[in-house]
Backbone as a chain_set.jsonl record, in Angstrom:
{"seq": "XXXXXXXXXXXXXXXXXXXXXXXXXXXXXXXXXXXXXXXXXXXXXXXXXXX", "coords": {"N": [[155.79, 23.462, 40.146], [154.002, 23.59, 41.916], [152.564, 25.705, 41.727], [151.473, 25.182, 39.481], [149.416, 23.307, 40.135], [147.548, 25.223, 41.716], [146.574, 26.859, 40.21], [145.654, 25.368, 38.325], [143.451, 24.576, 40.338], [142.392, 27.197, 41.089], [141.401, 27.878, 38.376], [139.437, 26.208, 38.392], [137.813, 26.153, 40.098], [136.766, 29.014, 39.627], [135.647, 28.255, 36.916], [133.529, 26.503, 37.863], [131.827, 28.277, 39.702], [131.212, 30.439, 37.977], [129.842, 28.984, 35.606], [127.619, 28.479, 37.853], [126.142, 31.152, 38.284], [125.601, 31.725, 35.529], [123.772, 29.591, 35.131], [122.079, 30.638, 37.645], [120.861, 32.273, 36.297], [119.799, 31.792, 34.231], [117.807, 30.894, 35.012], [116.414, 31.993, 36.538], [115.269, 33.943, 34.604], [113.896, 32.419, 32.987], [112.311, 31.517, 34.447], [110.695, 33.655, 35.049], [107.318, 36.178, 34.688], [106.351, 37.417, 32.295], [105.968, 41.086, 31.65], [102.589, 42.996, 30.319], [101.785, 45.474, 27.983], [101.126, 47.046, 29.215], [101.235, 47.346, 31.763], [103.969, 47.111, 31.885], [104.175, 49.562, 31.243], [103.29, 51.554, 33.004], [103.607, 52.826, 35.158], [105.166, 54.931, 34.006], [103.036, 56.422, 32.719], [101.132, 57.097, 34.406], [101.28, 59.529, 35.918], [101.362, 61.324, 33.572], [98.625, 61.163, 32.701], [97.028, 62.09, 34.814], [97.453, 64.533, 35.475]], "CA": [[154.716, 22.471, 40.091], [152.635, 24.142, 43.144], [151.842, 27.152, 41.415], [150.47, 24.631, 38.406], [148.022, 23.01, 41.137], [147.447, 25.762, 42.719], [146.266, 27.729, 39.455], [144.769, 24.719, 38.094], [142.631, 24.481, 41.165], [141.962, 28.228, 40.853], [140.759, 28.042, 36.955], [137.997, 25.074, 38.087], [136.322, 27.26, 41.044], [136.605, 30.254, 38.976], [134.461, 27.595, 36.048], [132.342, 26.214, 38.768], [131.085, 29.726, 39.776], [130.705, 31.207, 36.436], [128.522, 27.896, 35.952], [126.35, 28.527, 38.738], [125.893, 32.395, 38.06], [124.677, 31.878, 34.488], [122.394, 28.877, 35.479], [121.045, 30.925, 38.177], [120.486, 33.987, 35.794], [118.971, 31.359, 32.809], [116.531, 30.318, 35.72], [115.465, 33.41, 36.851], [114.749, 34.515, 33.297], [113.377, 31.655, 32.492], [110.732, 31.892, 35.619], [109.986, 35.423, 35.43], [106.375, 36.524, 33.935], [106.298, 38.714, 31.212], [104.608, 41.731, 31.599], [102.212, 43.281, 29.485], [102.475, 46.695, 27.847], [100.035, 48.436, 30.437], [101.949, 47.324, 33.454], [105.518, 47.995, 32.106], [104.698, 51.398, 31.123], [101.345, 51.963, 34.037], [104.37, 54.151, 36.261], [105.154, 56.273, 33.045], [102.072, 56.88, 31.852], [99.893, 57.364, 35.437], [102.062, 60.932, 36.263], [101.164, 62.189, 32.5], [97.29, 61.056, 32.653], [96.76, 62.714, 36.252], [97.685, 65.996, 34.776]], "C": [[153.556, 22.861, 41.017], [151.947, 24.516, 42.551], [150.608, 26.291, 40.101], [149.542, 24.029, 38.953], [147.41, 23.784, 41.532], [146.658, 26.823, 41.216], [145.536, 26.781, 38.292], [143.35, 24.622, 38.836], [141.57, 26.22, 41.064], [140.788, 28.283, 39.266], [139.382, 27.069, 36.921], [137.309, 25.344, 39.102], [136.392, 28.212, 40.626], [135.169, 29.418, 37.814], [133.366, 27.472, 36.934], [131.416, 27.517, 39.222], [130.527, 30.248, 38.726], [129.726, 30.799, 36.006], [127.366, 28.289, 36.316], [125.828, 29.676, 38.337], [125.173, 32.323, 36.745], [123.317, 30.456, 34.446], [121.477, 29.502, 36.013], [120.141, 32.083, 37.64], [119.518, 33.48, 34.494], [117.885, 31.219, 33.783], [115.857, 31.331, 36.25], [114.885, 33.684, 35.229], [113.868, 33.656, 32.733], [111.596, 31.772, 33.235], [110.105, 33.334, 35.635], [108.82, 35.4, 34.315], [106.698, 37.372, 33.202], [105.266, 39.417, 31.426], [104.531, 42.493, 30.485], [102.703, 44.446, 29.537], [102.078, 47.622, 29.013], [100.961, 48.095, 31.687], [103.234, 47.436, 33.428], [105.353, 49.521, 31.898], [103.329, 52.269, 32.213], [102.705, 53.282, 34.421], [104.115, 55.398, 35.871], [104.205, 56.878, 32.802], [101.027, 57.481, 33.054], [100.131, 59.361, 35.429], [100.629, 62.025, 34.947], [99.534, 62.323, 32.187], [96.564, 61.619, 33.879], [96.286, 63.953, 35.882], [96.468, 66.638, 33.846]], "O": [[152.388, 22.498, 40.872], [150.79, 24.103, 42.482], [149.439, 26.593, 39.862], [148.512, 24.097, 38.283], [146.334, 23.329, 41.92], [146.067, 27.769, 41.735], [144.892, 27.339, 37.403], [142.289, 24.589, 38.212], [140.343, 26.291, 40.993], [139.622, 28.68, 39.254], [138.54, 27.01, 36.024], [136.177, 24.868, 39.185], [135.871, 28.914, 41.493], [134.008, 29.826, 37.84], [132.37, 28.19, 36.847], [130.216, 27.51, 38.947], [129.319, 30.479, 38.656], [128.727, 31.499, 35.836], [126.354, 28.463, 35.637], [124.724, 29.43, 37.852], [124.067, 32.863, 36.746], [122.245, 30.476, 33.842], [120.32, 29.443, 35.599], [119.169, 32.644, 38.147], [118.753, 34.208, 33.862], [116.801, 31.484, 33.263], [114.629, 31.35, 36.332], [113.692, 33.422, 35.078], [113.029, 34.116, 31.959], [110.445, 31.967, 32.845], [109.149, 33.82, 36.241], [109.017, 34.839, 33.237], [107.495, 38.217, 33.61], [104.093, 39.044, 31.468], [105.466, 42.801, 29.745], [103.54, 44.858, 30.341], [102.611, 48.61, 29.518], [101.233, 48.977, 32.502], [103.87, 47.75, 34.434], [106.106, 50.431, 32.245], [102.714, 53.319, 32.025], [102.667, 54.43, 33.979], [103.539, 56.371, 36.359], [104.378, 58.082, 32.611], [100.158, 58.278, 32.703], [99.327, 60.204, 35.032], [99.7, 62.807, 35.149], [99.092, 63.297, 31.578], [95.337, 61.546, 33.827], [95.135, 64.39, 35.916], [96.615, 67.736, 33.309]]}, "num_chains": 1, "name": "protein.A"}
């Protein structure tokens, strides 16, 4: 009967975490700007236009 508390208790802070981790990963994604094409590819492209 322990081990069934004791692995119940385990399986609902294992949920609770998992929870938080994909909330905090929808909320980042959610807040983040999108960038345009010129400033995701500026790095790639500066090197090859130098040249």
């Amino acid at each position: 009967m322990r081990s069934l508390v004791f692995g119940a208790i385990l399986v609902a802070v294992a949920a609770v975490g998992f929870h938080t981790l994909i909330s905090a990963s929808l909320a980042a994604a959610r807040d983040a700007k999108a960038a345009t094409f010129s400033q995701r590819f500026a790095p790639v492209l500066k090197p090859a236009a130098a040249n």
